[in-house]
C-alpha positions in Angstrom: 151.1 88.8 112.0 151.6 92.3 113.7 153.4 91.7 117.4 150.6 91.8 120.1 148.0 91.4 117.5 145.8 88.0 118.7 144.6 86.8 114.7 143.1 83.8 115.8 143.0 80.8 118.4 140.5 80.9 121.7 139.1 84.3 122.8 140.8 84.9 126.0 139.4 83.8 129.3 137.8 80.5 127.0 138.3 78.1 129.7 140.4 74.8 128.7 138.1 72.4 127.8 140.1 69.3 128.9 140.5 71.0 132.7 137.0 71.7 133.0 136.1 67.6 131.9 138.5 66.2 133.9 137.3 69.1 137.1 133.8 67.4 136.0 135.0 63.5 136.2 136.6 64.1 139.5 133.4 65.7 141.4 131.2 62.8 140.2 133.9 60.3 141.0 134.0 62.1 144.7 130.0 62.1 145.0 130.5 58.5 143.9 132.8 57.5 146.6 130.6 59.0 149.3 131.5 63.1 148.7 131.9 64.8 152.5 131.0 61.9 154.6 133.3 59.6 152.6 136.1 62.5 152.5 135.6 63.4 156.6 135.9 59.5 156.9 139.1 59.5 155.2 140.3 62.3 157.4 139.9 61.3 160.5 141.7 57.7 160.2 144.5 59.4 158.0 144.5 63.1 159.5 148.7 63.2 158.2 147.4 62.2 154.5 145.0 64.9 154.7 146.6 67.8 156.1 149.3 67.0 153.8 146.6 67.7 151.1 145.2 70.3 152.8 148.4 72.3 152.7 148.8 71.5 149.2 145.3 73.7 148.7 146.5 77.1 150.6 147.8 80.1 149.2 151.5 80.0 148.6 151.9 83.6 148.9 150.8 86.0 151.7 150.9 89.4 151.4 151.8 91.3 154.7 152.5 95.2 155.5 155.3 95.3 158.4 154.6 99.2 160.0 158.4 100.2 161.3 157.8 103.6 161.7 157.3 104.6 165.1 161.2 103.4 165.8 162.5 104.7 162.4 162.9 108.0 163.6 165.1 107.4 166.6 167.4 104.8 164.2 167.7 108.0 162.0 168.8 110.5 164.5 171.1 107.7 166.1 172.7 107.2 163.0 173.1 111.2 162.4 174.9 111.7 165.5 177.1 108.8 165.4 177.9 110.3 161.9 178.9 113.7 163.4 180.6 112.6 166.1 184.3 113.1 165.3 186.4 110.1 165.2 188.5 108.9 168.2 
């Protein structure tokens, strides 16, 4: 088999069959134990329990741009001058 060269298996993107029947067997189990109503039950006598799953469900990552350029200039030209100031 040439390196890189896929010659056989699942085409790629195939979901996994297993994940998608167990995804399945979970929502009817949750419709079956009462879906949203039973769920916002749950909640709001065990509000720890669920924000401890609700965390679990955010995005680990966050991507954020930090902007430092409006004081970037003066921390150059401070740095310039201390540099050509002679030593003491």
């Amino acid at each position: 088999m040439a390196k890189g060269v896929k010659t056989g298996g699942r085409v790629a993107g195939t979901p996994n069959k297993t994940t998608s029947h167990v995804k399945e067997a979970l929502i009817e189990a949750f419709e079956g134990m009462g879906g949203i109503e039973s769920l916002r039950a749950w909640a709001e006598a065990e509000p720890t329990e669920f924000y401890k799953l609700w965390a679990k469900l955010l995005p680990q990552e966050l991507t954020a741009t930090i902007d430092v350029t409006p004081g970037l200039a003066d921390l150059i030209a401070k740095a310039r001058a201390r540099h050509r100031e002679p030593n003491s």
